[in-house]
C-alpha positions in Angstrom: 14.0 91.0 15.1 16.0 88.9 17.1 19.9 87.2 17.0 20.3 83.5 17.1 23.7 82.5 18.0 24.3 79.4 15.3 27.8 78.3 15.7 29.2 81.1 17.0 28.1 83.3 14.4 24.9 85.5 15.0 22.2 85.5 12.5 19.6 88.9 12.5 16.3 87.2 12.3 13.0 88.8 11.6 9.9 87.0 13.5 6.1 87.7 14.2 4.9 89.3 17.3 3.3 85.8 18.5 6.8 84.1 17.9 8.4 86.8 20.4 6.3 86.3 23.1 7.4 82.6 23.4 10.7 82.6 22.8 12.7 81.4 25.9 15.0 83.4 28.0 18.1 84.9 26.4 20.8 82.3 25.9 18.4 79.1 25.9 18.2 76.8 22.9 15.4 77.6 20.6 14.7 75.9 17.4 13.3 78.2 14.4 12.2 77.4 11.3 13.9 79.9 8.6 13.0 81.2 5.4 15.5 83.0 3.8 14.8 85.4 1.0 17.2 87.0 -1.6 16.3 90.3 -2.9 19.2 92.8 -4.8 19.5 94.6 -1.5 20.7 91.6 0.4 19.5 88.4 1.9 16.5 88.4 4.7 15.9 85.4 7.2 12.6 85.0 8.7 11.6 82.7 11.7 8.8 80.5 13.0 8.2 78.5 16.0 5.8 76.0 13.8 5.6 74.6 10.4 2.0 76.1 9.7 3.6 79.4 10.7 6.0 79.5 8.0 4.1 77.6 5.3 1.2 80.1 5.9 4.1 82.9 5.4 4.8 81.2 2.1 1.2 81.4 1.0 1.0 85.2 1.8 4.3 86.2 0.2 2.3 84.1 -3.2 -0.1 86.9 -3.3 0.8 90.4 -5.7 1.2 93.2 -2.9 1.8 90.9 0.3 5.3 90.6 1.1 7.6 89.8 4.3 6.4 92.6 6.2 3.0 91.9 5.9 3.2 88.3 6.2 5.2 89.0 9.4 2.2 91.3 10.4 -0.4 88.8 9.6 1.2 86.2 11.9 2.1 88.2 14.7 -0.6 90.5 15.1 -3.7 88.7 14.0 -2.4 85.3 14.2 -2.3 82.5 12.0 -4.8 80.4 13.1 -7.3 83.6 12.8 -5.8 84.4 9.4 -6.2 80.9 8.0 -10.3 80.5 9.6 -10.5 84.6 7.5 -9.2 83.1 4.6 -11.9 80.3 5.0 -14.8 82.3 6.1 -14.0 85.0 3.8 -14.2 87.6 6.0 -11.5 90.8 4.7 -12.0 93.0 7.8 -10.1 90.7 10.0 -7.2 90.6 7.9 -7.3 94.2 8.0 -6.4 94.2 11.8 -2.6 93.5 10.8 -0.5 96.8 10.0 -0.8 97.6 6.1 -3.3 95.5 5.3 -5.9 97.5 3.6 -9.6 96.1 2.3 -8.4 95.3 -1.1 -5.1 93.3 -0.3 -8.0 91.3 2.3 -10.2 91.0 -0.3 -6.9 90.0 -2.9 -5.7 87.8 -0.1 -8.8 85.7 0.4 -9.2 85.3 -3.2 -5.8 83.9 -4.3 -5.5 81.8 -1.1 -8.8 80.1 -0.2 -8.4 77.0 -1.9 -4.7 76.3 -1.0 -5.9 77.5 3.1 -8.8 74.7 2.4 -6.3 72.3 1.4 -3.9 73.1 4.2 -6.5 72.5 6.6 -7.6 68.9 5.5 -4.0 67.9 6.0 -3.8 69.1 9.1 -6.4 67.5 10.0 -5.1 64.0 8.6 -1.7 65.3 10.4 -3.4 65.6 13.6 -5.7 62.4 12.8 -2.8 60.1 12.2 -1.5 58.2 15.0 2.2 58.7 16.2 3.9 55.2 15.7 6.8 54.8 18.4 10.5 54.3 15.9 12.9 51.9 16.7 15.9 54.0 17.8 18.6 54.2 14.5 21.1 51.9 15.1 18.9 49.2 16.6 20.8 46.1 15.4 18.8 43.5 16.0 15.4 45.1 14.7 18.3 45.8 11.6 19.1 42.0 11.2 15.8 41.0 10.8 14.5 43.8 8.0 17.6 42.7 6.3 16.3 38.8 6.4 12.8 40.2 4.9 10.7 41.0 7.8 8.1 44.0 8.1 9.0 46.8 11.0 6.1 45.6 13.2 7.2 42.3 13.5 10.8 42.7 13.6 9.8 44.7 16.4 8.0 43.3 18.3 10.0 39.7 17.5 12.7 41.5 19.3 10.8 43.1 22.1 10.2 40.0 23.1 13.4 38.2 22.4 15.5 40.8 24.5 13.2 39.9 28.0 14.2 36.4 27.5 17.7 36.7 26.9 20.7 38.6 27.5 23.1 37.6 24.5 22.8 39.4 21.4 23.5 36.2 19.1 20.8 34.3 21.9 17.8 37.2 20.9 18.7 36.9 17.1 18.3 33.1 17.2 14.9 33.7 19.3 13.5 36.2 17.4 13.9 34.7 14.4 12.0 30.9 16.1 9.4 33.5 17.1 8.8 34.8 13.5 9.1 31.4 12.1 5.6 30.6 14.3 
């Protein structure tokens, strides 16, 4: 468990083993990705570094006998990337490494999550396939003006790349973008 200090107020938070070891110092800024559970004895939060972490935590609590705990010890002590290529090559005994994991929650584990795992990893793979386009920053007037007048992104864009190296005048790149997408 750890505290995160949100606004001055100080949340308990309950993360894997592998999310421990990489949490910076003690007072730094760190960035966790909660899932908060309601049960009748009170509200939980749990935390992740990454998405997969805390979608694959979603996945486990899906299965009869699997809760937080075990979810928890999935992730931290096995490690999701292991647990996720288990699930695939359906192998029980190295789920059974995590604390209270037995052969038939592996085997119960495997079963009810091996399609959705296979899914997960074919969009992760499109994820990682997918090039990262660089955003205009929000606010961008100019790139604004002339999606407004009909334009796609890219060439709004790249109309106003070009406009701004020849001229300093806002009112100046306008008019020159727009000669350069009338070409």
């Amino acid at each position: 468990m750890v505290v995160v200090d949100a606004g001055g107020v100080g949340y308990e938070v309950q993360v894997p083993d592998a999310v421990i070891v990489r949490l910076p110092k003690i007072g730094d800024e760190v960035n966790l990705l909660i899932r908060q559970i309601f049960r009748e004895d009170g509200v939980s939060l749990y935390g992740f570094l990454l998405p997969f972490q805390r979608r694959l935590f979603d996945l486990l609590l899906s299965v009869k006998g699997c809760g937080p705990k075990v979810g928890l010890a999935l992730i931290g002590q096995v490690g999701e990337e292991t647990v996720a290529n288990a699930i695939l090559a359906q192998d029980p005994k190295i789920l059974t490494r995590a604390t209270g994991v037995g052969a038939r929650l592996g085997e119960r584990i495997i079963l009810e999550l091996k399609d959705k795992i296979q899914e997960e990893a074919f969009l992760r793979k499109i994820e990682s396939a997918t090039p990262v386009r660089k955003q205009t920053p929000p606010g961008d007037e100019l790139v604004e003006a002339l999606l407004s007048l009909g334009y796609r992104r890219n060439e709004a864009e790249s109309a106003a790349n070009e406009a701004r190296e020849q001229e300093k005048d806002v009112q100046d790149q306008l008019k020159l973008a727009l000669r350069l997408l009338q070409r």
